[in-house]
C-alpha positions, 0 to 999 in steps of 0.5 A, a space after each residue: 830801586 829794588 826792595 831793600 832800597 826802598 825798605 831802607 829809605 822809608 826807614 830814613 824818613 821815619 827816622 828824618 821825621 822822629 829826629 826832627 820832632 824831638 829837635 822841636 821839643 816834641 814827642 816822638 810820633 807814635 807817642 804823638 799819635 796815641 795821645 791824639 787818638 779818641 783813646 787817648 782822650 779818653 784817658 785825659 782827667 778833667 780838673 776843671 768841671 765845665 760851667 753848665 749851659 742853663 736857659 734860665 736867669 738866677 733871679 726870675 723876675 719879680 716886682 717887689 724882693 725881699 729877702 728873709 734870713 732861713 740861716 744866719 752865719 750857720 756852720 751848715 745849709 742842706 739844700 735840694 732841688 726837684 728841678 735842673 739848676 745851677 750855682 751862680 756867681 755874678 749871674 754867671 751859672 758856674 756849678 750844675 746842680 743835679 736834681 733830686 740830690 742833698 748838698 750841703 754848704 759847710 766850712 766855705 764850699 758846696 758840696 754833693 753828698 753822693 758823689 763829693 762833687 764840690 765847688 768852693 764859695 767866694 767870700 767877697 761876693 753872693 752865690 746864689 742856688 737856683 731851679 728852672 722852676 724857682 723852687 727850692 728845699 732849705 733846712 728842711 722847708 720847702 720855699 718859692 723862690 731863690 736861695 741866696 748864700 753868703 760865705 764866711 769861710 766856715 760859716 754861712 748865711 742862707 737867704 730865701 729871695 722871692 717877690 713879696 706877693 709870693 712871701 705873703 702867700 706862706 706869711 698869712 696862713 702862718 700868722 692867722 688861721 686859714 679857716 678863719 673868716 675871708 674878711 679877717 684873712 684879707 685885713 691880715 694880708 694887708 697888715 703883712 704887707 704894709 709890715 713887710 713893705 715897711 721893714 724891706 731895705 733901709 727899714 730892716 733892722 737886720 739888712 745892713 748887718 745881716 745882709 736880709 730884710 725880715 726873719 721867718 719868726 715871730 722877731 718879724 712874721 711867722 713864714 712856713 713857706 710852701 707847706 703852710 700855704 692854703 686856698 683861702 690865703 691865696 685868695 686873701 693875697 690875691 684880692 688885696 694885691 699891691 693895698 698897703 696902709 699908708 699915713 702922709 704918703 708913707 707905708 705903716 708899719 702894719 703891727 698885729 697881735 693875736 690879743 691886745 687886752 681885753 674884751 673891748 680892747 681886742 675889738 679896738 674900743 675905748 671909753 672915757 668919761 668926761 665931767 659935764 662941766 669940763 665939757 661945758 667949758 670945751 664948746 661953751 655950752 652951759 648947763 648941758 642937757 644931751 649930747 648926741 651924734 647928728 651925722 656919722 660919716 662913711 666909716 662909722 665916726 662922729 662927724 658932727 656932734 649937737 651939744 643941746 643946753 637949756 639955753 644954748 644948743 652948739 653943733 661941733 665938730 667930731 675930730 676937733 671935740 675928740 682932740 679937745 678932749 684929749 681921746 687918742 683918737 679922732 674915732 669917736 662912735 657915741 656918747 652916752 650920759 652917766 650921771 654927772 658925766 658923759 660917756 664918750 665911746 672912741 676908737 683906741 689907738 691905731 698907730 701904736 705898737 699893739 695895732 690889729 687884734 687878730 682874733 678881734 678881726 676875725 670877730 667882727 668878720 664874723 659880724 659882716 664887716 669887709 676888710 677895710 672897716 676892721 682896718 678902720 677900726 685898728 689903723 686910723 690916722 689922726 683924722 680918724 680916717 684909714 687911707 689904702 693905697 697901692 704900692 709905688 710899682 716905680 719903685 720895684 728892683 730886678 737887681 740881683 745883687 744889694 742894695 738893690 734886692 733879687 727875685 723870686 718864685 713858684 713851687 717844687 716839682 716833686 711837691 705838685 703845684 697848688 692850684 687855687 679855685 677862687 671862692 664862689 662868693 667873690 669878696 667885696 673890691 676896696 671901697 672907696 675913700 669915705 666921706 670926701 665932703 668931711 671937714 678936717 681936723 683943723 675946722 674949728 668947733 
């Protein structure tokens, strides 16, 4: 075959081969050959961003959650980040957040303020923005923790979701000074506790309308988050981790005040005076001549009371007379006779809405009391006793999603990590429960 017979059969082939590739509904093979070359890839425009690959969970994992409400049906959450993170949808990393870059969530999508980049919320489900270091930046605050998002088109909710140790950590030197006495700081933190404890879930007044357990304010306990946190706190928290108030097995709600009345209410203390006769008619004493507290038990109650007459002395029970009496509580301290009546100085109410005179805390801290007498002296049962306890750990929820509440913390890289030196002194543990041998409010006179 000479030259011109081979030129003309490659030409047949090519055309054979072109013929046959628009027969298939293809295109023609140089056209095929450039958009399979890297240049031509290079030329494809990606409409889809990919889902980013992360080596970290949405929610860290975390041994109590709770959820506090920064942002409720906003037009606008800013947000930032100092660690790689991403956007979550049903634990699924579906949007890649850059670090060091504002974004903001406004008429229902996230958007990056440099570049525009964007990703729609869904309305039916959480979002939930998170950092390899579980640190994030929100409407000008710093927090532990995981941001959560509930979109509602052209509104928003933001909520901070961290463990409550770790809430704790940004709640007490929020509600009471960090200079303050350890002591105080301590009785602070386990008021804190057992009201948060007591308002997380079904005890919220916000969680089933607002989808958040507390507020940040004053509605529930001041939170500053990262920024207000102190060495002094850490410790407080620290030391009394897990200890909630409780009364008949269930959690108190742990209500505090800065001030509660005056001097003596501050500190917690009331007096009543009693008419000799009344209280010759109570134990059957006549003719009374003393009253005096023989025994106080373990937590500076009156445990057994002697009623001296001329003729008959009578030796009572210090819960039972109290309740006799008609005291608020069983928290009777002493008795003193001013004229024709007897004084009878007793611990005010424990239960109510008043409960902890912060700076009352601070004060008798100040005089050596440990933490668990300055709760004695503001959450007393009806005994006249305070009962600590740990938390049901049984009870702690990973789940990310409600009503099983998320998880939670640390701290910005850019805003250095906290480290926390234990005082030299280190503070008292938890005494034990006083006076077990006690008789109970229904022994008798």
């Amino acid at each position: 075959m000479n030259f011109e017979s081979k030129r003309l059969f490659r030409r047949s082939l090519v055309l054979m081969s072109v013929l046959l590739n628009l027969a298939a509904g293809g295109a023609p093979v140089e056209a095929a050959k450039k958009q399979a070359s890297p240049a031509g890839k290079a030329k494809a425009v990606r409409t889809v961003e990919e889902a980013p690959r992360v080596s970290f969970h949405p929610y860290p994992p975390m041994v109590h959650p709770i959820r506090i409400g920064i942002a409720s049906q906003s037009g606008a959450v800013h947000f930032a980040l100092w660690a790689p993170g991403a956007l979550f949808v049903e634990d699924r990393p579906v949007f890649r957040i850059d670090p060091g870059r504002p974004y903001t969530v406004a008429g229902g999508s996230l958007v990056e303020l440099g570049t525009g980049r964007s990703f729609y919320l869904p309305t039916d489900k959480r979002s939930v923005i998170t950092a390899a270091d579980y640190r994030v930046w929100a409407n000008n605050r710093w927090y532990r923790g995981v941001l959560e998002l509930i979109s509602f088109g052209t509104r928003v909710t933001a909520i901070n979701v961290l463990d409550l140790e770790e809430y704790l950590l940004g709640v007490v030197p929020s509600e009471m000074p960090s200079s303050w006495q350890p002591e105080a700081l301590k009785a602070q933190a386990v008021a804190a506790r057992s009201y948060a404890w007591a308002h997380m879930g079904r005890g919220s007044k916000w969680y089933f309308s607002e989808g958040y357990d507390v507020v940040p304010d004053v509605r529930d306990q001041a939170y500053k988050g990262l920024a207000a946190e102190a060495n002094s706190t850490y410790w407080a928290v620290q030391k009394t981790r897990g200890i909630v108030l409780k009364d008949s097995g269930k959690v108190k709600p742990g209500f505090y005040r800065a001030w509660v009345g005056d001097a003596m209410e501050n500190l917690n203390i009331r007096k009543q005076a009693v008419p000799n006769a009344t209280l010759e008619k109570i134990t059957g004493v006549p003719k009374i001549v003393g009253v005096t507290v023989k025994q106080w038990d373990a937590t500076g109650n009156a445990r057994d009371i002697q009623v001296i007459g001329q003729k008959k002395t009578r030796e009572v029970y210090g819960v039972a007379l109290a309740q006799m009496l008609g005291l608020s509580t069983a928290g009777i301290l002493d008795v003193s006779q001013s004229g024709p009546s007897w004084i009878f100085t007793f611990r005010g109410p424990g239960n109510g809405a008043r409960g902890l005179s912060q700076h009352g805390a601070n004060m008798l801290a100040s005089n050596g009391w440990r933490y668990d007498q300055i709760l004695q002296q503001y959450y007393q049962d009806n005994d006249g006793k305070l009962r600590l306890d740990y938390i049901d750990n049984y009870r702690a929820q990973t789940a990310a999603a409600p009503p099983d509440r998320p998880a939670a913390g640390a701290q910005p890289a850019e805003a250095p990590a906290r480290k926390h030196k234990e005082p030299k002194e280190t503070p008292e543990e938890a005494q034990s429960e006083p006076d077990k041998q006690a008789r109970t409010p229904g022994d008798e006179l």
